[in-house]
N, C-alpha and C positions, 0 to 999 in steps of 0.2 A: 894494289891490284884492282883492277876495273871488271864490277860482278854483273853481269844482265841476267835480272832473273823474269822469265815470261811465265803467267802465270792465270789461268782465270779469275775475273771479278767474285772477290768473294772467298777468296781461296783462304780455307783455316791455314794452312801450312808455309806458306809463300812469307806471309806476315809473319813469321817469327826466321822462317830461312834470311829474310832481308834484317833482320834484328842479329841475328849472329854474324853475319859476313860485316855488317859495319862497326858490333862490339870489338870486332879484328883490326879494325881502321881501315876497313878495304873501304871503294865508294861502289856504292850499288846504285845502279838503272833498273826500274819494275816498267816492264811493258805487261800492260793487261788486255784481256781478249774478253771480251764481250760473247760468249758464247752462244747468246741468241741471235747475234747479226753476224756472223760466218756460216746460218748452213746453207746456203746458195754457191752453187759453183762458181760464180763472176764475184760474190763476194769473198769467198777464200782467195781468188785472185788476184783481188786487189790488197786485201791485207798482208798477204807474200808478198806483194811488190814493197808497201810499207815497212814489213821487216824489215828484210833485203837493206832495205836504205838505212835501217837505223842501226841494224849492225854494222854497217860497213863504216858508217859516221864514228859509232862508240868504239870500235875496234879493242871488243872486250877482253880482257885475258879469262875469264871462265862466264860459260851461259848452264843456267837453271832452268829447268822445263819441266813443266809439268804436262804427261801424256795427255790428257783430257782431251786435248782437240790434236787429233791424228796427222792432220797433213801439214803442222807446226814439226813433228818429226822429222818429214820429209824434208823440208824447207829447211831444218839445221844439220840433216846429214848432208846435205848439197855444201853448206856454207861451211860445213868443219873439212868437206874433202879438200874445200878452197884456200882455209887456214888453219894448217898443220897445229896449229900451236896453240888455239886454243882448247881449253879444256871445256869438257861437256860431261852434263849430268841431267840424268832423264829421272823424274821423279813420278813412278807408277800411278802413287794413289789411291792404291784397292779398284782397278781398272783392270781384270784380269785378261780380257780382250785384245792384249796390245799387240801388234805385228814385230817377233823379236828381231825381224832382218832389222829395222830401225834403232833398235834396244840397244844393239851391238855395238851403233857406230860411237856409242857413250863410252868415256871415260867412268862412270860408275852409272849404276843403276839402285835406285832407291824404291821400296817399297813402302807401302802404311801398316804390313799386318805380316804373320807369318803365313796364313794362309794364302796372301797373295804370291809369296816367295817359294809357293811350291808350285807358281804356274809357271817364273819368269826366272830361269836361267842365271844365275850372275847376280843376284841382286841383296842390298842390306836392306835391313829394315830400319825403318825411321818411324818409331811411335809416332802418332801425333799429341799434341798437347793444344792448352789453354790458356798458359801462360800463368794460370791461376796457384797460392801453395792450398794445402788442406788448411781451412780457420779450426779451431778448438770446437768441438762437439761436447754437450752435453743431453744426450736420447734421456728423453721422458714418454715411454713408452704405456699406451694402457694395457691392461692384461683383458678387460672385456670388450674391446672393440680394436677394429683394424686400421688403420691409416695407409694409403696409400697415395702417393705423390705422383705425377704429371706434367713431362715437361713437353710444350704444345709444339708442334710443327708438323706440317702436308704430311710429312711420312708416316705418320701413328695410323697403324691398324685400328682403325676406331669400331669395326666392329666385333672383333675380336676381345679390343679393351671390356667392353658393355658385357659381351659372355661368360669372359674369366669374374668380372665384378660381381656377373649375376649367382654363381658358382658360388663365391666367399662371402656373399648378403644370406645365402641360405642357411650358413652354418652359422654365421657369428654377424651382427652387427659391425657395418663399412662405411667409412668416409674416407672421396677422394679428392686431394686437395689437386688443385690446378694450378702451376705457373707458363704465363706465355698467351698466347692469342695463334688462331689459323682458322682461317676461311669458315671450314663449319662447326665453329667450336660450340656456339648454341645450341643448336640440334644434337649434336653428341653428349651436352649437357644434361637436355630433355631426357635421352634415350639411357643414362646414367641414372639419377632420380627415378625412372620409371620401371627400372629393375632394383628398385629398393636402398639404392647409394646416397647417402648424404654426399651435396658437394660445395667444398668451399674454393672457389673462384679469386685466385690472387691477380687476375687481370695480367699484368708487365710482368716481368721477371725481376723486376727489385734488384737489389745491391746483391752484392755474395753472403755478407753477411745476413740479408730477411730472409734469402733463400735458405742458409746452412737453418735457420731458425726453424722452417717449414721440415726441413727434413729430420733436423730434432725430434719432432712429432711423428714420424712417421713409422711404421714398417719397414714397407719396399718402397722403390720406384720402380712405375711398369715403363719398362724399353719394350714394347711392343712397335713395331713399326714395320715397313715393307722397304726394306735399308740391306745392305750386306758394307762391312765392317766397322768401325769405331769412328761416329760421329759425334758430334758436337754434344749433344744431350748424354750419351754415355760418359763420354769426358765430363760432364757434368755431376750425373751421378755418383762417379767414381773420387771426386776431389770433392763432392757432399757427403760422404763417406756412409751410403745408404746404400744396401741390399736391394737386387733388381731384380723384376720375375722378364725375365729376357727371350726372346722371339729372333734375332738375331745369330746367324751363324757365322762361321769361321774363328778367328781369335776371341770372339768376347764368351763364345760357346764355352772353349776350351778353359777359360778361365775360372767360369761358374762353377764346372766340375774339378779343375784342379785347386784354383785357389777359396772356395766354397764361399764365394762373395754372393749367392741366390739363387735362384730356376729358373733350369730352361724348361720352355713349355712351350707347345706346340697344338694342334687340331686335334691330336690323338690324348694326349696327357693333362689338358688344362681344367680338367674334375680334381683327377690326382692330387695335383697341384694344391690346387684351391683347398682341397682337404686336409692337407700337410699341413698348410698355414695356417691356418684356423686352430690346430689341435697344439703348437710345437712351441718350445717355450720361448720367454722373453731372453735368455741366456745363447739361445741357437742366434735369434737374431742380431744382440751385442757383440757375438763371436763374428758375424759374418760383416760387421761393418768395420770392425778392426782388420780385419781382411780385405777388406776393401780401402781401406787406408793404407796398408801394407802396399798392396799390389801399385795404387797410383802412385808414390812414391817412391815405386821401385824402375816401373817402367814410363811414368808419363808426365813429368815434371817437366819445366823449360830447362833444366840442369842437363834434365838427362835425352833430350832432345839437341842441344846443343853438344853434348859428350859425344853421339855420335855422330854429329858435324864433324868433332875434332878429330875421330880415328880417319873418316871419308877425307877431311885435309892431307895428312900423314899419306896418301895412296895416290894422293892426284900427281 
């Protein structure tokens, strides 16, 4: 079987769709879209014509799409009304915006969350993953001071970060360690130390292995960011088997309260918070990261990412 999967630069999920369909011995084709140079109207139109020609060339028996860029929709209900027979699957995303007249003309519809699955008709979920298994943890926790970890990227509420910080420096003595690098990470540096936070700066993200080391020491990880569902740094978290003070709604919300992997915290609550942690034992927090190894290896493994490949196979 011949797979086209079209997919944006970059795309967490595309990268392991194409790793499954070829474990199969199927051959996969990745057309990638550059999502900074199609938002001009002459540019989408010439990248349709592009299309157009390299489907018709491949003459795929199933295409993979990822809804991200909208008038790729358009362009493969045109082409599946043309060719009855191949099969098509529209992969949401956490994209909850999509036009479901387009959704429809799919052979299956894929989701990232179940949050998303209450907007979009018809559709599975497909965790996403990192490909990564849990390494062996050994938490060396202190009992007079707090650790908190940091994984860096554009999305972190950083001033939010510095207020919850400033909160848990009043009760108890805080150091927050950093991995990763983004645009204004010095100045949020400054603005951390200058509400009383020791911080230690791991620069790169290191191996998997320095990292599980870092979070060995740690508390929480704050997932503070201005993001809505399960990205990259959560998936991170979750397979570092560390406890998160999380800002994030939809699925990862539901999780904190069901599967009690850490706090959610918000504008109104993040005093609370702050005081909770401070006061509450070493014991609450070993419970919550075994929990947190539970849950990723229940729903977000490459196993179990590929497991629901194999039901979606079985339906096409």
């Amino acid at each position: 079987m011949l797979v086209t999967i079209i997919s944006a630069e970059h795309s967490l999920r595309s990268k392991w769709v194409r790793e499954y369909f070829a474990s199969k011995g199927d051959e996969v084709k990745v057309i990638l879209v550059d999502k900074s140079s199609v938002h001009s109207f002459f540019a989408r139109i010439d990248f349709s014509k592009q299309l157009r020609k390299s489907l018709d060339a491949l003459n795929p028996n199933l295409i993979y799409c990822e809804t991200t860029i909208d008038f790729l929709m358009r362009e493969l209900k045109v082409y599946k009304n043309k060719n009855n027979n191949v099969k098509l699957i529209f992969d949401v995303c956490d994209d909850f915006n999509v036009d479901q007249k387009y959704l429809n003309q799919a052979d299956h519809i894929l989701c990232a969350s179940e949050s998303c699955r209450g907007y979009i008709h018809g559709a599975q979920v497909l965790y996403p993953t990192n490909g990564q298994s849990c390494l062996n943890t050994s938490p060396e926790l202190s009992k007079e001071e707090l650790f908190f970890c940091l994984i860096g990227n554009k999305n972190i509420d950083m001033n939010f970060c510095v207020s919850f910080l400033r909160e848990c420096s009043i009760l108890k003595k805080c150091t927050l360690h950093i991995l990763g690098d983004w645009k204004l990470k010095e100045s949020f540096i400054q603005n951390v130390l200058n509400v009383g936070v020791n911080v230690v700066d791991h620069k790169g993200l290191g191996s998997q292995s320095t990292r599980q080391e870092v979070y060995d020491q740690c508390h929480y990880g704050l997932n503070l960011m201005d993001f809505e569902g399960i990205n990259s740094e959560s998936l991170e978290y979750m397979c570092g088997q560390i406890p998160i003070i999380n800002s994030i709604e939809g699925d990862l919300s539901q999780f904190c309260k069901l599967w009690d992997i850490g706090k959610n915290i918000d504008a109104q609550n993040y005093k609370i918070v702050a005081s909770n942690i401070c006061a509450e034992s070493l014991d609450v927090q070993l419970n919550q990261r075994e929990h947190m190894r539970n849950l990723y290896k229940t729903y977000f493994t490459k196993d179990n990412f590929f497991e629901t490949l194999d039901e979606i196979g079985g339906s096409l």
